[in-house]
Each structure stands twice: as C-alpha cells, then as structure tokens.
PAPA-477025 format. One record per residue (C-alpha): y, z negated, x negated. Coordinates in steps of 0.2 Angstrom, whole numbers. Layout:
% PAPA-477025
    py    pz    px
     Y     Z     X
...
% end
This chain:
% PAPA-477025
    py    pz    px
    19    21    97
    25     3   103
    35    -9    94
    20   -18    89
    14    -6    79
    10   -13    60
    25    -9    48
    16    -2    30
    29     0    17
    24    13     5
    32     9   -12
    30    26   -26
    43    34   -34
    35    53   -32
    43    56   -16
    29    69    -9
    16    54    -7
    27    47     6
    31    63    14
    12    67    14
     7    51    20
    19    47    32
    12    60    47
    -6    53    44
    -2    36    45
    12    38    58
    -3    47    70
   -13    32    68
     0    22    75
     7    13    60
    25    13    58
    31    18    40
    46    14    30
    47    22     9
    54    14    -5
    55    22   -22
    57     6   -34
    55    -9   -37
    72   -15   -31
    70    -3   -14
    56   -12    -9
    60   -30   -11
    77   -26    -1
    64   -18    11
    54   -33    13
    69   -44    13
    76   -33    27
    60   -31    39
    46   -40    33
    29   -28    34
    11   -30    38
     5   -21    24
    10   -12     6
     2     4    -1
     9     1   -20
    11    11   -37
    11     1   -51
    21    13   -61
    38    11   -53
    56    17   -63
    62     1   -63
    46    -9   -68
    29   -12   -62
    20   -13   -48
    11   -27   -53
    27   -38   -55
    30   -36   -35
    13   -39   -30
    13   -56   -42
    30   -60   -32
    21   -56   -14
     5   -67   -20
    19   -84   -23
    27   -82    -7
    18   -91     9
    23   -78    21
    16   -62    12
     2   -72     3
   -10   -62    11
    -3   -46    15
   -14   -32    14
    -9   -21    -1
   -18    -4    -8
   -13     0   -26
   -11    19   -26
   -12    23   -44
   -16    36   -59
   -17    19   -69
   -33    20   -80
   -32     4   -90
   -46    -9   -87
   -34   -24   -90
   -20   -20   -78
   -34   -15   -63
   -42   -29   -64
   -25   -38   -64
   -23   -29   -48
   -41   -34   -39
   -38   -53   -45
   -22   -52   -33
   -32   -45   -18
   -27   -28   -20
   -37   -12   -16
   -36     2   -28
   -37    19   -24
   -33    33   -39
   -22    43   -38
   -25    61   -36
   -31    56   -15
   -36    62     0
   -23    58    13
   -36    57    27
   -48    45    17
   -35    34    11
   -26    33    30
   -44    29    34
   -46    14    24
   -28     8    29
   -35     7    46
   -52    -3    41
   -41   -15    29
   -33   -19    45
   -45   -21    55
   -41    -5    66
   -55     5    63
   -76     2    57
   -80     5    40
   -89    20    40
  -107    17    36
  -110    36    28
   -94    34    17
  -101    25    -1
   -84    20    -6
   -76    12    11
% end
C-alpha cells in the first residue's frame, strides 16, 4: 500500500462492521480509519481529511444524516463519495439520503459486495455487468 492510497472513514457505532470491513477494504488498497459517533467522525475529518465515507445514520450521538447535510455545505467535501450503510427502513429519511448523493446499502451486507462497490464508486474497479444492483 502507498501513501496515496484513498483514506475511507467508516462511521458506525457496532464496532464488528469496522473490524469486518477493515481487511476487505485495506486488501484493495484503501487505507481505513473507524469512528463510532457523530463527534469521532467530525474530529476525524477535521484531523485528516478523507476521500470517502461509508456512514450509519443511526449514530449514539445523532444521525447520520446531520453529518452528511454538514459534508454537503462545505466546498471541500462537497462531493465526497459517501455509502450509507443502514437497517434504516423508512421511505423519508432514504430518500433524504439519495437527495444528498449518498449510496445506500442495508444493512445486513456482504463485506465483499459492498468493498466491491466502494471500488466502482471510486472509480477503481468496472461495474460488473452480471451484478443487477451495482
């Protein structure tokens, strides 16, 4: 791995999704930081800036949704790639999600599938053309 590899912060606050993720994402090169809450993950960000944000939305100290409308304001994470990882099931709140250029994926996941589309959100990888839900 080099130093320029992307920086994802993975923001949840059940500590096995981080500890699950972090091997599949750190063997396709990303380098991976956790934060557990809301506050964690701001400090992160302030701290070292990231490429990209896999994101609950049901955080102990507030919701996911707050930091994302935050990122969305600021010019230099404007854009940033972000997943929503969640078990979040109403209509409102994930379509609040999408209008702020998140992905969704629901939470149960496949660690492989979502590392997957990390990679083609990023731009690392082709979409696979057999997968209906790239």
């Amino acid at each position: 791995m080099t130093s320029s590899a992307r920086h994802l912060l993975v923001v949840d606050d059940e500590p096995h999704i981080g500890l699950v993720l972090r091997p599949f994402l750190e063997q396709l090169g990303y380098r991976v930081s956790l934060a557990r809450t809301l506050n964690e993950a701001r400090t992160a960000l302030r701290a070292t800036p990231a490429d990209g944000l896999l994101l609950d939305l049901h955080l102990p100290d507030g919701s996911g949704l707050d930091l994302l409308r935050d990122l969305r304001k600021q010019g230099g994470t404007a854009r940033m790639p972000v997943v929503v990882l969640t078990a979040e099931g109403e209509d409102r709140i994930l379509r609040e999600a999408r209008r702020l250029g998140a992905a969704l994926v629901s939470k149960p996941f496949s660690p492989t599938k979502l590392s997957q589309r990390i990679a083609m959100m990023f731009g690392d990888v082709e979409p696979d053309p057999e997968d209906p839900h790239p």
